[in-house]
C-alpha positions as CSV (number, residue, x, y, z in Angstrom):
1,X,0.0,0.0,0.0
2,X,1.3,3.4,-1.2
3,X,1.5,6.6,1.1
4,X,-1.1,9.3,0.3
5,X,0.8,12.7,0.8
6,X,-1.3,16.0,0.0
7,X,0.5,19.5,-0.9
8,X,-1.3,22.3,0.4
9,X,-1.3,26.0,-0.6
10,X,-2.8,29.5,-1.8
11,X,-3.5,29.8,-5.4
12,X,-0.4,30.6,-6.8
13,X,2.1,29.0,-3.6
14,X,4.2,27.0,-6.3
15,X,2.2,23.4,-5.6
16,X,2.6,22.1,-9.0
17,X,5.8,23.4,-10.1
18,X,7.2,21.6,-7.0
19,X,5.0,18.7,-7.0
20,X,7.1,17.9,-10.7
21,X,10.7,18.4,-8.7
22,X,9.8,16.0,-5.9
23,X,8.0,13.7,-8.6
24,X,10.9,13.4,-10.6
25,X,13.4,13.2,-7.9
26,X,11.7,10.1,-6.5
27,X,11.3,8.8,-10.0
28,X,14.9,8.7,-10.0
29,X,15.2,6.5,-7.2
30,X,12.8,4.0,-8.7
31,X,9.4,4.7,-7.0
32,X,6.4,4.5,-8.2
33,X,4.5,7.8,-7.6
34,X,1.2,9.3,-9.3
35,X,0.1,12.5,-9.4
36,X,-3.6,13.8,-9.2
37,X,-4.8,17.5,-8.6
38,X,-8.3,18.9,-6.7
39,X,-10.4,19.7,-7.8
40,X,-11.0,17.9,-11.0
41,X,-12.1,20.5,-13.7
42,X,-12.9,19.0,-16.7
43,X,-13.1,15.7,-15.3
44,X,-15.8,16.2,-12.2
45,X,-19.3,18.1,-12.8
46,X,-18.8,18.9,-9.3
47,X,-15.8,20.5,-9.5
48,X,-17.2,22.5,-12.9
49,X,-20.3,23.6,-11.0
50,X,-18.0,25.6,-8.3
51,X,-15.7,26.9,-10.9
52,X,-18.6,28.2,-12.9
53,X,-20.0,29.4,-9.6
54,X,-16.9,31.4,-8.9
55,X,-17.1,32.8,-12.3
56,X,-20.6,34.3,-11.6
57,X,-22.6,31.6,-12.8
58,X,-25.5,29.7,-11.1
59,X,-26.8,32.5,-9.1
60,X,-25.9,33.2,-5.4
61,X,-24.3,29.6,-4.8
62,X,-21.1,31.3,-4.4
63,X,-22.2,32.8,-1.4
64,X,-22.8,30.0,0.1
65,X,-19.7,28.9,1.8
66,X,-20.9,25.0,3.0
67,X,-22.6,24.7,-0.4
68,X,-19.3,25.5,-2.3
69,X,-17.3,23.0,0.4
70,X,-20.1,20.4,-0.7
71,X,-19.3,20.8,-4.0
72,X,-15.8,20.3,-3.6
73,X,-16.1,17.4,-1.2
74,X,-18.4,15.6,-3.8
75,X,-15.8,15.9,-6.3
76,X,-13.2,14.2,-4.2
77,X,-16.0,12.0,-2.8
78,X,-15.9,10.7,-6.2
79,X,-12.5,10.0,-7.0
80,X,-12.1,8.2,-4.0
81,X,-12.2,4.7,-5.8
82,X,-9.7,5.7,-7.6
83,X,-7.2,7.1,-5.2
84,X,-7.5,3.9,-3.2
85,X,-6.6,2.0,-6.4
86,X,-3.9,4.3,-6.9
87,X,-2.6,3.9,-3.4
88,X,-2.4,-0.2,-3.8
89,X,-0.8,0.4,-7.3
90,X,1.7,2.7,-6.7
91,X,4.5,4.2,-3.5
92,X,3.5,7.3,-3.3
93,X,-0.1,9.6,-4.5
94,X,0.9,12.8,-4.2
95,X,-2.1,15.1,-4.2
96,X,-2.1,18.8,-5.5
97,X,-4.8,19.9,-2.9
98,X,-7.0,17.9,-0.8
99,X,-9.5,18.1,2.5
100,X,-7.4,20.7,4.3
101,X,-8.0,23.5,1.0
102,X,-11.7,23.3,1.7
103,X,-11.1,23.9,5.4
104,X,-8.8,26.1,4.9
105,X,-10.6,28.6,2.6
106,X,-14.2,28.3,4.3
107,X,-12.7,29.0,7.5
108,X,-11.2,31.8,5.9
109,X,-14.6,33.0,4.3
110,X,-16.1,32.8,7.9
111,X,-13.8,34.6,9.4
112,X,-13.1,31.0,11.7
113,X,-10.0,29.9,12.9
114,X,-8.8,26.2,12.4
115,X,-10.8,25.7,15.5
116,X,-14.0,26.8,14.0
117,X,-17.1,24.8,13.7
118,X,-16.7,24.8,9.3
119,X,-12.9,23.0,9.8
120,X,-15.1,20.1,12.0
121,X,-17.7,19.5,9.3
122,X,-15.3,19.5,6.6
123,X,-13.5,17.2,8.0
124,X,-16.4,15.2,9.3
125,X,-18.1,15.1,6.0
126,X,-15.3,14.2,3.9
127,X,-13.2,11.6,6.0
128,X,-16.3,10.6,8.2
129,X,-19.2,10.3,6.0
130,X,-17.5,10.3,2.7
131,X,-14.8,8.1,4.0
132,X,-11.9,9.5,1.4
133,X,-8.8,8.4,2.0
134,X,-7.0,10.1,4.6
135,X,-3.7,11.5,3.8
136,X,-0.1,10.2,5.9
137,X,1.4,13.9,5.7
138,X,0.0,17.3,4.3
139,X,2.7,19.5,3.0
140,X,1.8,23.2,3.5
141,X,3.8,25.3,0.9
142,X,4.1,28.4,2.8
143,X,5.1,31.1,0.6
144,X,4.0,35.3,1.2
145,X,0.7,35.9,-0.1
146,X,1.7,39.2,-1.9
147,X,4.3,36.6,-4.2
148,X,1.5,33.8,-4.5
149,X,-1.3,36.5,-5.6
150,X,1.2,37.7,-8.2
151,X,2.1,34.4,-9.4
152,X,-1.3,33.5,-9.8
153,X,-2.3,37.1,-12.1
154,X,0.5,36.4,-14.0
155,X,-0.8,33.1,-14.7
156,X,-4.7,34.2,-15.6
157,X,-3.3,36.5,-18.2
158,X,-1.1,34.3,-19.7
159,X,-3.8,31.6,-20.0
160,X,-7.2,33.4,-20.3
161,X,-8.5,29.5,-18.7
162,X,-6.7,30.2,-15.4
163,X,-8.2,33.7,-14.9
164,X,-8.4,34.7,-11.5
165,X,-11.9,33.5,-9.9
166,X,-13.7,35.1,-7.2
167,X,-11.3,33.1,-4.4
168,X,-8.3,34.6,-5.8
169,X,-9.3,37.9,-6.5
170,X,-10.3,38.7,-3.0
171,X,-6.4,39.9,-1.4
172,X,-8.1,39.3,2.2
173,X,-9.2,35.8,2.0
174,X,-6.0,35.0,0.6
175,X,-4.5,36.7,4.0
176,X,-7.3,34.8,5.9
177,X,-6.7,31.6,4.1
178,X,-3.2,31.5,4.4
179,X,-3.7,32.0,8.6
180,X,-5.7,29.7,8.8
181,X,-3.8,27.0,6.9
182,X,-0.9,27.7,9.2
183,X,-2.9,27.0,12.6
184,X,-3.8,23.9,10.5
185,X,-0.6,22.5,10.3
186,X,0.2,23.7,14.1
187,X,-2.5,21.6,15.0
188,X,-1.6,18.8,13.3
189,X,-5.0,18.7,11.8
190,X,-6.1,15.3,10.2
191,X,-2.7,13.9,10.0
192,X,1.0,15.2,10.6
193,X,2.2,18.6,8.7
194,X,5.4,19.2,7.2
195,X,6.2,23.4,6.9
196,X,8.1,24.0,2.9
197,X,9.0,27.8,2.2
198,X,9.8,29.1,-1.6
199,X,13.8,28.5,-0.7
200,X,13.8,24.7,0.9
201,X,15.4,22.2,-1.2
202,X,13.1,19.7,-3.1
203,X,15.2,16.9,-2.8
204,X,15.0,17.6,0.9
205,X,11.1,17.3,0.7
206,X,11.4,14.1,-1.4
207,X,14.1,12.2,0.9
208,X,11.5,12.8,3.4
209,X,8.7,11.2,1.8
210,X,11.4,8.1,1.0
211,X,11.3,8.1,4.7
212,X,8.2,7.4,5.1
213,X,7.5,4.8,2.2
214,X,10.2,2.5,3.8
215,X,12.4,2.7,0.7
């Protein structure tokens, strides 16, 4: 059975861009890791239904801050299947975004903490009713939110596809969000936390997970 490892961060922290180092690192050791990103655009009606949402569509759902958590824990309610095959398949899942960004980001929207009564009920719908997998380690990629918010606008106007949605165009939720995924990993929430700023190594992060796998 493989080790399900999540990598957490604002829009525009870096996830993917370092998700491809540590994949290929641990490539070159001979591991077998997958990749698979959350929400599922294009793949999950679920997923489309809060991206159109956030793009003004489908009236006042977008206010809704447990109806766009739904949404979002459908989708990976979904794929659940298939991660599990994954894990028995494979060493390592590694997960751009998982439980903790929907926690993270209605907590925000709230105004909660990590202690608030939204992180419980994510967490309770998705792990306990949904029964997803639950992850070994969540990596948050901690990066400032001024660098992250610029990342990500420099992004939406290179590929019109990627524009910023209603999430990333609010500067204070990012601020919020990026609090509240901190006290996250200080509490351990869900599973243990590993802390990765824009300077750590990546082979650093990936001799870790070998840890971890036993290799």
């Amino acid at each position: 059975m493989g080790v399900l490892i999540a990598i957490e961060g604002l829009d525009g922290a870096g996830k993917r861009t370092l998700i491809d180092r540590v994949v290929a690192r641990l490539r070159g050791r001979g591991m077998r890791i997958v990749t698979m990103a959350f929400p599922r655009y294009g793949v999950s009606v679920h997923a489309d239904l809060a991206a159109e949402a956030l793009r003004g569509a489908h009236g006042d759902l977008v206010d809704s801050v447990s109806g766009m958590a739904l949404l979002f824990a459908l989708d990976r309610a979904d794929a659940g299947e298939e991660v599990s095959k994954l894990l028995a398949d494979n060493d390592v899942v590694l997960l751009d975004r998982y439980v903790a960004s929907s926690a993270a980001y209605s907590a925000a929207r709230l105004g909660q903490s990590a202690e608030g009564e939204i992180v419980d009920w994510v967490g309770e719908l998705e792990f306990g009713r949904f029964a997803v997998p639950p992850p070994a380690v969540q990596v948050l990629l901690d990066v400032p939110v001024e660098l992250a918010a610029e990342r990500a606008r420099q992004r939406g106007e290179l590929d019109s596809s990627r524009a910023l949605d209603a999430y990333e165009r609010d500067r204070g939720l990012q601020y919020r969000t990026a609090s509240v995924y901190r006290e996250l990993a200080e509490r351990g929430w869900r599973s243990p936390w590993w802390i990765y700023r824009s300077g750590d190594d990546p082979a650093a992060l990936a001799a870790r997970i070998t840890e971890i796998t036993g290799r």
